[in-house]
C-alpha positions in Angstrom: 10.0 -31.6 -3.1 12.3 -28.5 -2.4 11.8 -24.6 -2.2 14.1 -22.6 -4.5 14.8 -19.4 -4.2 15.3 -17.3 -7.1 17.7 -14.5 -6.2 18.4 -11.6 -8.0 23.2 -11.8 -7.4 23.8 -8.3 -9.1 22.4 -5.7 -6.4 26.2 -3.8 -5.9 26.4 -3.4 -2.1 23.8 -5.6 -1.0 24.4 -8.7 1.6 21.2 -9.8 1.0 22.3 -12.0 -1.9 24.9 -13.7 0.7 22.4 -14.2 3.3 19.6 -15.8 1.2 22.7 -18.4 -0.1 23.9 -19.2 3.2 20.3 -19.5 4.6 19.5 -22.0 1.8 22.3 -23.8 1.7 22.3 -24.5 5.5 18.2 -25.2 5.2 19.1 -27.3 1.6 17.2 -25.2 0.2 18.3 -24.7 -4.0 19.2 -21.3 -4.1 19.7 -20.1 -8.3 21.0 -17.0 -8.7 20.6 -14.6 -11.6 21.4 -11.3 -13.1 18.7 -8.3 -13.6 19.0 -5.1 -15.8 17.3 -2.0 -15.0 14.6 -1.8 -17.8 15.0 -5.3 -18.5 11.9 -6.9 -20.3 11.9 -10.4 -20.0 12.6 -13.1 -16.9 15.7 -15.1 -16.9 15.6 -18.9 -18.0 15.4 -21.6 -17.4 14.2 -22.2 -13.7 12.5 -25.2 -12.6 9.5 -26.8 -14.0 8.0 -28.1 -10.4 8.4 -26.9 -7.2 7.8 -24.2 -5.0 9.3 -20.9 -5.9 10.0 -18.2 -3.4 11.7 -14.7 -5.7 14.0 -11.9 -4.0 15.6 -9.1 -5.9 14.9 -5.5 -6.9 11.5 -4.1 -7.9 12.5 -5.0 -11.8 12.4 -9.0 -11.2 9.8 -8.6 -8.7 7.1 -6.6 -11.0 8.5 -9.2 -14.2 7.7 -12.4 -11.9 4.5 -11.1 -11.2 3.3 -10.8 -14.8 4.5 -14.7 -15.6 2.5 -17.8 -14.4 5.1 -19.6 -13.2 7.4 -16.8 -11.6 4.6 -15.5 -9.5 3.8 -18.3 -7.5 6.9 -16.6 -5.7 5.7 -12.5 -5.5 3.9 -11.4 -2.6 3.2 -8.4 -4.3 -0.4 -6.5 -4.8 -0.2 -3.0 -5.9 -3.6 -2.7 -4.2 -3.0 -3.5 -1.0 0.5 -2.2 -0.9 0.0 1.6 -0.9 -0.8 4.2 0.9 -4.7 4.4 0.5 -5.1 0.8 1.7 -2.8 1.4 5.3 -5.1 3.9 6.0 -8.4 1.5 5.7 -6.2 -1.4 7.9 -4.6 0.3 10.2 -6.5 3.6 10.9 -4.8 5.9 13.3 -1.7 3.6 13.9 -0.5 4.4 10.5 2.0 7.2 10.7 0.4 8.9 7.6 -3.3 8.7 8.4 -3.0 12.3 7.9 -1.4 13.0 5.1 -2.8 14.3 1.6 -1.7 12.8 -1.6 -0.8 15.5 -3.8 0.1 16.1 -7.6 4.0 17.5 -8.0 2.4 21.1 -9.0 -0.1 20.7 -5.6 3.1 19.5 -3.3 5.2 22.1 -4.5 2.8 24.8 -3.6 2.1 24.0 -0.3 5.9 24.1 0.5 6.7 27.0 -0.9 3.3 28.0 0.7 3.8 26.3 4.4 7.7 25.7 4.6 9.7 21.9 4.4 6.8 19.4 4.3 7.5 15.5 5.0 6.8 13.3 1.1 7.1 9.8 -0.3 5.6 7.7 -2.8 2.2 6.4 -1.9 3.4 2.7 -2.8 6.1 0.3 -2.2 7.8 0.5 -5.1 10.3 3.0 -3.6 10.8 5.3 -6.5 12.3 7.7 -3.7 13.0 7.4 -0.1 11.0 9.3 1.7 12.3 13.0 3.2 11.8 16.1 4.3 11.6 18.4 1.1 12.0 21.8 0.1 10.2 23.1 -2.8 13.8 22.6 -4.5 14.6 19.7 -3.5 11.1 17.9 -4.8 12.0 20.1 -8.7 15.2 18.5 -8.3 13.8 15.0 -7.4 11.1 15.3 -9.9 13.4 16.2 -12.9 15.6 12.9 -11.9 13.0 10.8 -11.5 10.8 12.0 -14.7 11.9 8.7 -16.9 12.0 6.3 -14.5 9.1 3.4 -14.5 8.0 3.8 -11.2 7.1 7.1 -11.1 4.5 8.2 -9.2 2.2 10.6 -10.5 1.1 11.5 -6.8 3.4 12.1 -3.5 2.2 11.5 -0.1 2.2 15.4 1.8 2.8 15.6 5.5 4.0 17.7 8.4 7.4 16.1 9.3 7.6 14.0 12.5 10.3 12.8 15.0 11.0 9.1 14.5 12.9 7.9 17.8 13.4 4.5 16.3 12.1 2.2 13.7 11.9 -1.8 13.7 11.5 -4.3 11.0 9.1 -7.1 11.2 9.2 -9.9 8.8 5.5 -11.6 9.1 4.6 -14.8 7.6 0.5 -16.4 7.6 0.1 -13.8 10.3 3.4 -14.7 12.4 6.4 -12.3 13.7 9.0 -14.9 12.4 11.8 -12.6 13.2 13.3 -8.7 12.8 15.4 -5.9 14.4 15.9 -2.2 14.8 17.5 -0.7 11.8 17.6 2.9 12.9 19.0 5.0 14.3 21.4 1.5 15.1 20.9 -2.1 14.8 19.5 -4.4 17.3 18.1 -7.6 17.3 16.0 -7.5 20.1 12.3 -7.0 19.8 10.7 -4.8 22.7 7.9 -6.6 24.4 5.6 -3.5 23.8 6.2 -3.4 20.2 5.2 -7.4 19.8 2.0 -6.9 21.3 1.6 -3.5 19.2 2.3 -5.4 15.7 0.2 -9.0 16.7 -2.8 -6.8 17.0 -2.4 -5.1 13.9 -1.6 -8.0 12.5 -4.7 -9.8 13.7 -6.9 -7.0 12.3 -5.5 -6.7 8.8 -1.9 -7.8 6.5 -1.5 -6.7 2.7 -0.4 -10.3 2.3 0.4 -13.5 3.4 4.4 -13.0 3.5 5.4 -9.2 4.3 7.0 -6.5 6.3 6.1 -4.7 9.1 7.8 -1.5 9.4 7.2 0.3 12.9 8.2 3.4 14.5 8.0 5.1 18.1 6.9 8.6 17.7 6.0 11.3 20.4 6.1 7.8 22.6 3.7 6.2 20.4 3.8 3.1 18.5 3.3 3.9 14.8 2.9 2.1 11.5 5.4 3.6 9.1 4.6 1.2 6.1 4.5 -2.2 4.6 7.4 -3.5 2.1 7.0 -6.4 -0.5 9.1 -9.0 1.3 10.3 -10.3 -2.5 12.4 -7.0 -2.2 13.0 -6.2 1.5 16.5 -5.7 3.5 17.0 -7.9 6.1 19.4 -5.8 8.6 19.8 -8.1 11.9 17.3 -10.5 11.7 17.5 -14.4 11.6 17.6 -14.9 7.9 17.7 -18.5 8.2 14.6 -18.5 10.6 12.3 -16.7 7.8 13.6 -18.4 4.8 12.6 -21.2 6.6 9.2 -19.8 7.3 8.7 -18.8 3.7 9.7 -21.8 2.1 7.4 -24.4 4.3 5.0 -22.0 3.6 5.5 -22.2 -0.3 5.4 -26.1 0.1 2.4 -26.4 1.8 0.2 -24.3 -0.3 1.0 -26.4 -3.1 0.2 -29.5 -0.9 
């Protein structure tokens, strides 16, 4: 019995497709690929009856697989856990927006035009918007454009905006650092020693699930949470792909063991 990875192949601009097929096949690992619509209602077919089943692709396949009992054996996805309110309780004061206020639209865009550019972003990993520094024009402007769209967030996160020196991407697996990299402001796939031991006592502590990633910052020379992602939907940048499909796909096998 094999993992198979059900990737999402129509993401324009994305590598990740590539990787995940050239990790599998190297691994032998089945790799199917298929093609997602925005707004699409219903899960592709068929896919196999048996078997562990790991699912990458954009927040429309993941949120689908997680509604059907055979698709979301794959999704390491809980809306509760994944959000803002939640990173707070695990992670306390290492979390870069312990501070901040979640805010209605009307509430956020007082306070700017009140206090001047404040730092927003959705409270959850759905990423309805990548998170900025706004002015009170910018978030009408956002608002209008994102008014239709299903993962709207009724509330914003609110905060004063902070210098990020560098972030680093952690893919975790049954609380392991399987691999990751720095994505910004360059790539690198080193992992500083200080940042290891930051993250594996975090990670001892508290994870949002079993397969996910660790986003973390150094601010004001401080080692910072910046958030979780949904690994079914996460970049890779420089880390060993092969390494965590690896990882996740023993991982699938042995929980159906």
């Amino acid at each position: 019995m094999t993992s198979t990875w059900i990737v999402q192949t129509n993401i324009k601009g994305s590598e990740t497709k590539f990787l995940l097929k050239k990790a599998c096949s190297r691994l032998d690992y089945r790799f199917l690929g298929v093609d997602i619509q925005a707004r699409q209602c219903s899960l592709p077919e068929p896919i196999p009856e048996s078997g562990p089943l790991v699912v990458h692709g954009t927040t429309t396949l993941v949120c689908l697989a997680s509604n059907d009992p055979r698709f979301k054996e794959g999704v390491f996805y809980d809306e509760s856990t994944f959000q803002h309110q939640a990173y707070c309780q695990g992670f306390g004061a290492a979390y870069i927006n312990a501070e901040a206020t979640l805010m209605s639209w009307e509430e956020a865009e007082n306070e700017i035009t009140k206090c001047g550019q404040k730092f927003i972003k959705p409270p959850d990993d759905l990423k309805a918007f990548t998170g900025f520094v706004a002015s009170a024009s910018s978030l009408v402007g956002l608002r209008s454009k994102l008014d239709t769209s299903p993962t709207f967030p009724e509330k914003i996160l609110v905060s004063r905006p902070l210098e990020v020196d560098a972030e680093w991407r952690l893919f975790v697996v049954d609380g392991q650092i399987i691999s990751g990299s720095m994505y910004r402001p360059w790539g690198d796939a080193a992992l500083p020693d200080e940042l290891l031991v930051f993250a594996k006592d975090l990670i001892s502590h508290w994870t949002p699930a079993p397969v996910f990633v660790l986003d973390i910052g150094r601010v004001e020379d401080q080692w910072k949470v910046i958030e979780c992602n949904c690994f079914n939907w996460a970049r890779f940048y420089l880390s060993r792909v092969e390494m965590i499909v690896d990882a996740v796909s023993q991982r699938q096998l042995q929980c159906l063991l």
